[in-house]
N, CA, C and O atoms as a GROMACS GRO file, in nm:
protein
  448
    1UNK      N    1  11.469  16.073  12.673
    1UNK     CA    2  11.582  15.990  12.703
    1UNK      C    3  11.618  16.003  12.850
    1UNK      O    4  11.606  16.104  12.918
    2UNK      N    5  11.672  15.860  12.895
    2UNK     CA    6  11.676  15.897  13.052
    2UNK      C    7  11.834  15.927  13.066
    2UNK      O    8  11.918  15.874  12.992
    3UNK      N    9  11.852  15.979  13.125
    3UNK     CA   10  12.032  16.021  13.146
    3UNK      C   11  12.120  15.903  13.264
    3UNK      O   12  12.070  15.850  13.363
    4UNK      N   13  12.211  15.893  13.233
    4UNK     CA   14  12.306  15.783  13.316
    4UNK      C   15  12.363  15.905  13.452
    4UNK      O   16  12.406  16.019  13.431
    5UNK      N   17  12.347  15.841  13.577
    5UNK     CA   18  12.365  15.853  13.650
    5UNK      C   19  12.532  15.944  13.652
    5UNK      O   20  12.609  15.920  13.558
    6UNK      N   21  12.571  16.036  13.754
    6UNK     CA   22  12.652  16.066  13.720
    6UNK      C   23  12.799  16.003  13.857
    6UNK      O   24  12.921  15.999  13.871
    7UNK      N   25  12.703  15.975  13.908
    7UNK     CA   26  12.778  15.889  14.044
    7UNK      C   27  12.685  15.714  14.046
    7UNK      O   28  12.587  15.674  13.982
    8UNK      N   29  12.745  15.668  14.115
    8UNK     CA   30  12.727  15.562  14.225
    8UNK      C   31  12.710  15.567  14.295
    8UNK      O   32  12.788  15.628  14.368
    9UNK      N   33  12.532  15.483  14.375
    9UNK     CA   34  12.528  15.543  14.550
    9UNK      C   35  12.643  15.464  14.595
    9UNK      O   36  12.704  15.384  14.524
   10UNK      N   37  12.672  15.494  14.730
   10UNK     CA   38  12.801  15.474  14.777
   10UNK      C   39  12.779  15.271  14.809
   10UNK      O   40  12.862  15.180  14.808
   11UNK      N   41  12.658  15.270  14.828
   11UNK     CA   42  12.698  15.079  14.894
   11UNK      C   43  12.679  15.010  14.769
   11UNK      O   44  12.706  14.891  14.782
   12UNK      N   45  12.627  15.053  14.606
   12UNK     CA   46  12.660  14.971  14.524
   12UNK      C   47  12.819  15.007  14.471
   12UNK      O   48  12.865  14.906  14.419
   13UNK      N   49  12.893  15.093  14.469
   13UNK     CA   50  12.993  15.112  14.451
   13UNK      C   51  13.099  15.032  14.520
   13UNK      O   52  13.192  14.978  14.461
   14UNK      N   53  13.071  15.030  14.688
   14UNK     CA   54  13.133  14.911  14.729
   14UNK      C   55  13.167  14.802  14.665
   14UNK      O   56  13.276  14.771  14.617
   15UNK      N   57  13.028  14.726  14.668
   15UNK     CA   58  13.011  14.593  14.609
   15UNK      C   59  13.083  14.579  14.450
   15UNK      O   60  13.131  14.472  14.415
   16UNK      N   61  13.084  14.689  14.367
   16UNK     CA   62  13.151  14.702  14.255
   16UNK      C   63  13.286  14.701  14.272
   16UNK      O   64  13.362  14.640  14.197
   17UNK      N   65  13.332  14.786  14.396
   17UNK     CA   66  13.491  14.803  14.344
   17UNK      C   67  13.533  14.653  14.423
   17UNK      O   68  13.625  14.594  14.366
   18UNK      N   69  13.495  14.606  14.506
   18UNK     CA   70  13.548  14.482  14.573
   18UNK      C   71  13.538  14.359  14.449
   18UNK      O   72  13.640  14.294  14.423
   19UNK      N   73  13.426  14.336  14.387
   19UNK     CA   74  13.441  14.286  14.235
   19UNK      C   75  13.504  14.308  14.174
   19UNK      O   76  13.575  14.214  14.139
   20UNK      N   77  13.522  14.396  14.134
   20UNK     CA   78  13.619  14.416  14.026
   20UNK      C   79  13.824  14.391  14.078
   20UNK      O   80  13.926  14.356  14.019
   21UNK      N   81  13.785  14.435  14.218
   21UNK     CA   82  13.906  14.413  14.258
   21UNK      C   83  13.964  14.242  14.253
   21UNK      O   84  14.081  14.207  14.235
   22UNK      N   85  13.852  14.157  14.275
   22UNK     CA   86  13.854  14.021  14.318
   22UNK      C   87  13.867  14.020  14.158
   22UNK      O   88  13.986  14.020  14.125
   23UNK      N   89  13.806  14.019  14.085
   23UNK     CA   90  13.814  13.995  13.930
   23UNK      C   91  13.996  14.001  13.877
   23UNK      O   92  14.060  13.910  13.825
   24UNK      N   93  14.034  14.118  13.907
   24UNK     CA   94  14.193  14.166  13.862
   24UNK      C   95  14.235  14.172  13.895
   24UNK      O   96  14.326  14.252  13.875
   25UNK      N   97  14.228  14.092  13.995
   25UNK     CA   98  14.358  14.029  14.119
   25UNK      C   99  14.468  13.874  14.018
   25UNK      O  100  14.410  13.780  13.964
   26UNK      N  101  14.564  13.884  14.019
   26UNK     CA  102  14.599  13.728  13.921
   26UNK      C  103  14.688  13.685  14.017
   26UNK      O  104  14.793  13.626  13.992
   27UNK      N  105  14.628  13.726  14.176
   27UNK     CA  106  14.725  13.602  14.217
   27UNK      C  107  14.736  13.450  14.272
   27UNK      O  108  14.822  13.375  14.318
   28UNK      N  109  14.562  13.447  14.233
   28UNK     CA  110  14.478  13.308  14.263
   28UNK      C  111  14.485  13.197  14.164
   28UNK      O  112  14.472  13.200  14.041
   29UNK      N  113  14.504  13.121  14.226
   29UNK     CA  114  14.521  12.974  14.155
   29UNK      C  115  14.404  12.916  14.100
   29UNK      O  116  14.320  12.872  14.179
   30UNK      N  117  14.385  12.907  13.991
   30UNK     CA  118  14.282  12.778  13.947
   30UNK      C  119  14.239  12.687  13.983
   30UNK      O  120  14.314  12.590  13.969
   31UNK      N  121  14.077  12.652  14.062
   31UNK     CA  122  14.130  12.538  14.163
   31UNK      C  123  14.131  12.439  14.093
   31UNK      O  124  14.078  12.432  13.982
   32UNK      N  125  14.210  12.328  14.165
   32UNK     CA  126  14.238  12.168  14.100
   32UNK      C  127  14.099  12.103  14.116
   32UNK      O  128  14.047  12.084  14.226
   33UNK      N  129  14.033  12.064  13.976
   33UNK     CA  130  13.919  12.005  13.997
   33UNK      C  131  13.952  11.863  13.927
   33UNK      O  132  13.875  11.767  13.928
   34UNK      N  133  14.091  11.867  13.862
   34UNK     CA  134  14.071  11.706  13.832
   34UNK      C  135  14.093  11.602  13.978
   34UNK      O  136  14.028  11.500  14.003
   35UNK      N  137  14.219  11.671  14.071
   35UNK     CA  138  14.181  11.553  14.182
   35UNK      C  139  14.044  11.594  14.224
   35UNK      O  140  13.976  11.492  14.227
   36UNK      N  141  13.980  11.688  14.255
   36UNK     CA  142  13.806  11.653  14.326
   36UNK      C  143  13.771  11.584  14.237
   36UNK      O  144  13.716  11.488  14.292
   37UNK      N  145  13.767  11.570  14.118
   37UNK     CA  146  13.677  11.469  14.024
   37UNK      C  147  13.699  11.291  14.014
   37UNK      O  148  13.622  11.198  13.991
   38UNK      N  149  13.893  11.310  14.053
   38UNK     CA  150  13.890  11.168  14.063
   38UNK      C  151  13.917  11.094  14.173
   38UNK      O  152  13.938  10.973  14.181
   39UNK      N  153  13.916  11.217  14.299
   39UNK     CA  154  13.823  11.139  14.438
   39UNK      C  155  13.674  11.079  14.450
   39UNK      O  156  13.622  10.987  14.514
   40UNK      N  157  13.627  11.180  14.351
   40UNK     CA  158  13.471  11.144  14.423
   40UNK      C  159  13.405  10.979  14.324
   40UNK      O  160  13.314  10.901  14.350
   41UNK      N  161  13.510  10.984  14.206
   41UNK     CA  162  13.480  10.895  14.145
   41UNK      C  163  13.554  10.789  14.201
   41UNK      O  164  13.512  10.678  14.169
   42UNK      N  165  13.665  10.791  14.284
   42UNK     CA  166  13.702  10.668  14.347
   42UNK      C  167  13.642  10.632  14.474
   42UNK      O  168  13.650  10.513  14.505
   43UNK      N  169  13.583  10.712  14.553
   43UNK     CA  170  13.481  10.673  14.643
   43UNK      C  171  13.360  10.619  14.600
   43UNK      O  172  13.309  10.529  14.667
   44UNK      N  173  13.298  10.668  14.478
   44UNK     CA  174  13.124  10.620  14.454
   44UNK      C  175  13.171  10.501  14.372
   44UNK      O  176  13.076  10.445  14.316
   45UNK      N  177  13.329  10.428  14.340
   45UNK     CA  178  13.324  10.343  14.277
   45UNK      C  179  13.390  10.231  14.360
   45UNK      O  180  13.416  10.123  14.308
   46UNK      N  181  13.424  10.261  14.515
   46UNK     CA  182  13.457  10.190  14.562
   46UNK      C  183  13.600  10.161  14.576
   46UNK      O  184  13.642  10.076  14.654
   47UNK      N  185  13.691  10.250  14.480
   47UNK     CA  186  13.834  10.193  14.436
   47UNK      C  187  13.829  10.157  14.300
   47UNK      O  188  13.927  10.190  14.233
   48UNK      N  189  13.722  10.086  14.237
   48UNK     CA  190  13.725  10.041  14.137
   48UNK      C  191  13.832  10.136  13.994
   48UNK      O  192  13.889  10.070  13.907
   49UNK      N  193  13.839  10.252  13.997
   49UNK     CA  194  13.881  10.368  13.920
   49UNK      C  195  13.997  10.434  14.032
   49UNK      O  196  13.982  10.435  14.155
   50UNK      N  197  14.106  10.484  13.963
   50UNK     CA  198  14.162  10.566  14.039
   50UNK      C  199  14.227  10.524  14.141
   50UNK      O  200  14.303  10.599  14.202
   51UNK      N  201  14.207  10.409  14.173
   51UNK     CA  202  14.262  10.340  14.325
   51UNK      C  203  14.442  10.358  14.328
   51UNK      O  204  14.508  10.401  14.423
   52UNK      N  205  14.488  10.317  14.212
   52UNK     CA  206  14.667  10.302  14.204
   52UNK      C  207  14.686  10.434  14.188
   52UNK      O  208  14.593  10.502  14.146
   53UNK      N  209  14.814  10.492  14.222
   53UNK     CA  210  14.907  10.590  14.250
   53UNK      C  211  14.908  10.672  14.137
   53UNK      O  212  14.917  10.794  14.142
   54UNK      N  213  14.898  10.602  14.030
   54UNK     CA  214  14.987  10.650  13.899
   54UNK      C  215  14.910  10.744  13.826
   54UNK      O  216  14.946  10.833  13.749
   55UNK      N  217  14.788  10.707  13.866
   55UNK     CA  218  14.720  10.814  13.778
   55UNK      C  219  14.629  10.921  13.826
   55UNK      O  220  14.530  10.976  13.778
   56UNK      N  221  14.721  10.939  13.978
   56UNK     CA  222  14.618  11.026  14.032
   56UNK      C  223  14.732  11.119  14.138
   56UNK      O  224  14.701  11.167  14.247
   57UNK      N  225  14.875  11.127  14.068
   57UNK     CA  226  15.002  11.179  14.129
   57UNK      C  227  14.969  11.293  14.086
   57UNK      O  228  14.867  11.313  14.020
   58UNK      N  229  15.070  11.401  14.126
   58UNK     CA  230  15.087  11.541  14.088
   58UNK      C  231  15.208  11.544  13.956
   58UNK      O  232  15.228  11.613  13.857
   59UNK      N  233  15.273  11.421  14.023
   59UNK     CA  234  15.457  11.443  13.902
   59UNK      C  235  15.432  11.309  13.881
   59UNK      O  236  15.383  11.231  13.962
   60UNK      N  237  15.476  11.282  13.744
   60UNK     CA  238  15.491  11.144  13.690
   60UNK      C  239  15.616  11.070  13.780
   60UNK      O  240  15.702  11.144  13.828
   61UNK      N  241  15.626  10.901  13.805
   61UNK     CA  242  15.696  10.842  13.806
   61UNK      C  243  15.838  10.793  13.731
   61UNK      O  244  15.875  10.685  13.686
   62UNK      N  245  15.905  10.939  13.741
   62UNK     CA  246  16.036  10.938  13.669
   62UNK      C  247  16.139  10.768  13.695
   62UNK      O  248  16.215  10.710  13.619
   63UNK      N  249  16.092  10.735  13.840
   63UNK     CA  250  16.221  10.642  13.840
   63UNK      C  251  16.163  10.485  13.788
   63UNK      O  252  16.215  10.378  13.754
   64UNK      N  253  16.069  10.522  13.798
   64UNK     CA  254  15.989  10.393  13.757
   64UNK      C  255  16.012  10.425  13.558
   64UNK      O  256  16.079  10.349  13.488
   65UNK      N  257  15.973  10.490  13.531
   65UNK     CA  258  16.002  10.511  13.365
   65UNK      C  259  16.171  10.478  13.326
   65UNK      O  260  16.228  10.417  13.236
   66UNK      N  261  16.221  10.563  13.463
   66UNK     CA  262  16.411  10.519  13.398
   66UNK      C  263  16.423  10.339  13.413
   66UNK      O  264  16.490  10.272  13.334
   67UNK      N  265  16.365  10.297  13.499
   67UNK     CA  266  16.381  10.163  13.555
   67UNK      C  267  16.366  10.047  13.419
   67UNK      O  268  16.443   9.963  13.373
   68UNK      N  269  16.224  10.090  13.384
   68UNK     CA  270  16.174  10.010  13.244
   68UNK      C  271  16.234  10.006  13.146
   68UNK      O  272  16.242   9.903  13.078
   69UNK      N  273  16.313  10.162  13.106
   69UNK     CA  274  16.380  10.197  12.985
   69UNK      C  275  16.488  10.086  13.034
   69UNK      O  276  16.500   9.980  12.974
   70UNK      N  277  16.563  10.118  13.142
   70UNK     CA  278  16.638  10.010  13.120
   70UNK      C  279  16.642   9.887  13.099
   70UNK      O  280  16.708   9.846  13.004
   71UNK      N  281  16.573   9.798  13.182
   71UNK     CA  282  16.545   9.639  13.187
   71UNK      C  283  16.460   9.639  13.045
   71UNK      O  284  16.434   9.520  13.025
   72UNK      N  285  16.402   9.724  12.931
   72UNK     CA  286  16.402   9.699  12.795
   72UNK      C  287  16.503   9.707  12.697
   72UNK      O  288  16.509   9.655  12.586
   73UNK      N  289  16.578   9.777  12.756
   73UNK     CA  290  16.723   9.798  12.626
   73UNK      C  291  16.822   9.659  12.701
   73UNK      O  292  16.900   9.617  12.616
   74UNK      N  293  16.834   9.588  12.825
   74UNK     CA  294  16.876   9.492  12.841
   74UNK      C  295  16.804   9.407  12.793
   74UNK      O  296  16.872   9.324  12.734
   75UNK      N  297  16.666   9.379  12.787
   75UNK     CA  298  16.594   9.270  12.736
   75UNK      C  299  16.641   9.260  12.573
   75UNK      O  300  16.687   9.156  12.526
   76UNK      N  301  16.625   9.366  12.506
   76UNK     CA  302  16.668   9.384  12.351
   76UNK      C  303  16.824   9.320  12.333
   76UNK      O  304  16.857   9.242  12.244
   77UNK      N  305  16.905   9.372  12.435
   77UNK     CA  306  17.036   9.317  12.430
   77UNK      C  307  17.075   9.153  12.411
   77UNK      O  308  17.155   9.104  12.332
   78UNK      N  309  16.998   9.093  12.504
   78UNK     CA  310  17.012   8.995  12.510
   78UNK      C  311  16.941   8.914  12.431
   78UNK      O  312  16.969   8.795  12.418
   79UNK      N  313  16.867   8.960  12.386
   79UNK     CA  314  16.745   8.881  12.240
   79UNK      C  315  16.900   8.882  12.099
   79UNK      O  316  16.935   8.793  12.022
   80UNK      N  317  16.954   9.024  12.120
   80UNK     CA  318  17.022   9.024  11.979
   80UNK      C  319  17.151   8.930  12.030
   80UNK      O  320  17.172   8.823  11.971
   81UNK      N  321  17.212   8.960  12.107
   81UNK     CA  322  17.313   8.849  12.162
   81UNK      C  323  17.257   8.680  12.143
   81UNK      O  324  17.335   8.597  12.098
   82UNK      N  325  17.146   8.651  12.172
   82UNK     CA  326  17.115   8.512  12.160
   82UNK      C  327  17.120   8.471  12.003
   82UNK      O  328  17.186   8.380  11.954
   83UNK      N  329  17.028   8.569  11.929
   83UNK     CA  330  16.966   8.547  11.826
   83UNK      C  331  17.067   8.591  11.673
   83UNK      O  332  17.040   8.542  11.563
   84UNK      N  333  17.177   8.685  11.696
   84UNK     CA  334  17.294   8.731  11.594
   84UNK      C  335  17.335   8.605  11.534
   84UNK      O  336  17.338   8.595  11.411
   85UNK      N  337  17.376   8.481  11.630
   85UNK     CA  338  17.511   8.404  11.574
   85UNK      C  339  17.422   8.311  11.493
   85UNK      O  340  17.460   8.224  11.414
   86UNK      N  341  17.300   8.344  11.525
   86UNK     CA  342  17.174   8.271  11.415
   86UNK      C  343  17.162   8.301  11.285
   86UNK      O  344  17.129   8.208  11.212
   87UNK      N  345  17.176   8.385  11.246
   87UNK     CA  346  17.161   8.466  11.122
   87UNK      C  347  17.256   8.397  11.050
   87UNK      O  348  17.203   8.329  10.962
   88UNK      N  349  17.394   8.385  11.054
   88UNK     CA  350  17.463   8.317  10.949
   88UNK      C  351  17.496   8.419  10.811
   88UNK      O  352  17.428   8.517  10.780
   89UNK      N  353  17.603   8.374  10.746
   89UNK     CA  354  17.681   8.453  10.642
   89UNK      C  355  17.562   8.431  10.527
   89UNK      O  356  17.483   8.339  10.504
   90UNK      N  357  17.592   8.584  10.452
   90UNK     CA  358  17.536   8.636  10.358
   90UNK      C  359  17.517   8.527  10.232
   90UNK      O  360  17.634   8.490  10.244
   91UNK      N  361  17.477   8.458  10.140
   91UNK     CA  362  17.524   8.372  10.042
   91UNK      C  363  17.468   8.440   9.915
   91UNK      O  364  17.368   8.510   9.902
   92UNK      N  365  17.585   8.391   9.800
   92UNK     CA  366  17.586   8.539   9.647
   92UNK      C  367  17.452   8.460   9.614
   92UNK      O  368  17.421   8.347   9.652
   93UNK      N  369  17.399   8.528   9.553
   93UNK     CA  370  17.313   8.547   9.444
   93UNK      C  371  17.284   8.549   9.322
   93UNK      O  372  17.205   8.635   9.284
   94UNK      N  373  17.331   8.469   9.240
   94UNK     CA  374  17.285   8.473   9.092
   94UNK      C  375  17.212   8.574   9.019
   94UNK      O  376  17.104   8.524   8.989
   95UNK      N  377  17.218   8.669   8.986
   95UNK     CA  378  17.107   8.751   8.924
   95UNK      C  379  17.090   8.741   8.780
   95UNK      O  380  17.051   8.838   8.716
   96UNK      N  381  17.124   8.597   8.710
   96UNK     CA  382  17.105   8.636   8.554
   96UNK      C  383  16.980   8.601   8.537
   96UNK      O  384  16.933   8.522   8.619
   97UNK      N  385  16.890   8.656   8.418
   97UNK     CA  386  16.788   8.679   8.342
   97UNK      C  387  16.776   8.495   8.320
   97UNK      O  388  16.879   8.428   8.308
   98UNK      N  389  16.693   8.456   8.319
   98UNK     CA  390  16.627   8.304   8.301
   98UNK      C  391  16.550   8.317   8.137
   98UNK      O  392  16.474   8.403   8.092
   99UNK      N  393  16.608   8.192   8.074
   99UNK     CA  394  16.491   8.177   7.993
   99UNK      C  395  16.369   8.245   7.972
   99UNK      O  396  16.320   8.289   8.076
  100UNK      N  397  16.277   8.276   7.822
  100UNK     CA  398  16.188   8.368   7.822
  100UNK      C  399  16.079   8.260   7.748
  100UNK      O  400  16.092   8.282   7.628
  101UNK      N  401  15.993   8.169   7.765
  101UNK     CA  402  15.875   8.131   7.683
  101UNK      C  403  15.791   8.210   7.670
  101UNK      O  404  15.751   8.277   7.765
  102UNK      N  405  15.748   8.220   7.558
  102UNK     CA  406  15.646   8.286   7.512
  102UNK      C  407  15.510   8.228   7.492
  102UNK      O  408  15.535   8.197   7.376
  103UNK      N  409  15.430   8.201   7.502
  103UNK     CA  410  15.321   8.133   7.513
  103UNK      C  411  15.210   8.218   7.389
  103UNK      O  412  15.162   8.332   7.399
  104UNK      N  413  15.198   8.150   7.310
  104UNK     CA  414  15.093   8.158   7.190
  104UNK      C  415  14.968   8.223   7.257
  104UNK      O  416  14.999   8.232   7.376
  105UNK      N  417  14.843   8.273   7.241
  105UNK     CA  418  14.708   8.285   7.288
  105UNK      C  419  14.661   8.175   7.263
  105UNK      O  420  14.730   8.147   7.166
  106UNK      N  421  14.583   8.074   7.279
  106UNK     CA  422  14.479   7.999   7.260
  106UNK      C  423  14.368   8.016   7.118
  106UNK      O  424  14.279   8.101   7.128
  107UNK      N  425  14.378   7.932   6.985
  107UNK     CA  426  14.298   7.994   6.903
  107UNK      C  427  14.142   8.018   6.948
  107UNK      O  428  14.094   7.931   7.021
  108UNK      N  429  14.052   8.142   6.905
  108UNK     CA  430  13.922   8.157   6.957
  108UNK      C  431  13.839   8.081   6.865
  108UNK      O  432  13.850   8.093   6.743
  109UNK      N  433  13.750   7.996   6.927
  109UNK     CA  434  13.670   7.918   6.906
  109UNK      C  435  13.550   7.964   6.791
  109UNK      O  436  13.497   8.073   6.812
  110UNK      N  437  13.513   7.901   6.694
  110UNK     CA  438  13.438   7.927   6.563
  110UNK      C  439  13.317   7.907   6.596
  110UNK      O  440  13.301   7.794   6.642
  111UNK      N  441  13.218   7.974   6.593
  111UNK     CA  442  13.086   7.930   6.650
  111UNK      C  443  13.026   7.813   6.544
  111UNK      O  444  13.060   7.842   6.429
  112UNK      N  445  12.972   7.729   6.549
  112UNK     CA  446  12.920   7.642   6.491
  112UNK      C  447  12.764   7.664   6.453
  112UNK      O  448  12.703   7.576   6.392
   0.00000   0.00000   0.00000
């Protein structure tokens, strides 16, 4: 059996502890590879992809979202304002039971 070393020569030990140091360090950021991914795809596409703002921001477009919410709950407003005085009063309903015919079966035919 061969036996494990009981040291480290000194220049792989270097290279180890600087690894390991770089390894368990947590104060590095993850790099951002979705914008590199959707630069390079808006250059090799010309613009075609990716070109508008919106989908290639860091923070969503809060005022643009408040903007819509609104001019839709006014749009709704004014649909029910036009369209309410349309509807018109409730009218009763009759609910009694109708007449019941009963209908015979058809006699089945006698083979001949």
């Amino acid at each position: 059996m061969s036996e494990m070393p009981d040291e480290i020569p000194s220049g792989d030990g270097d290279r180890l502890r600087s690894a390991l140091r770089g390894a368990l360090r947590g104060d590095d950021e993850p790099p951002d590879l979705l914008a590199g991914f959707q630069k390079k795809v808006r250059e090799r596409s010309d613009g075609k992809f990716y070109a508008d703002g919106w989908s290639t921001s860091r923070h969503p477009p809060v005022n643009t979202y408040l903007v819509t919410g609104i001019l839709m709950l006014l749009a709704l407003g004014v649909i029910y304002a036009l369209l309410a005085p349309l509807s018109g009063a409730p009218s009763r309903v009759d609910n009694e039971a109708g007449p019941i015919n009963v209908v015979a079966p058809a006699p089945a035919a006698s083979p001949k």
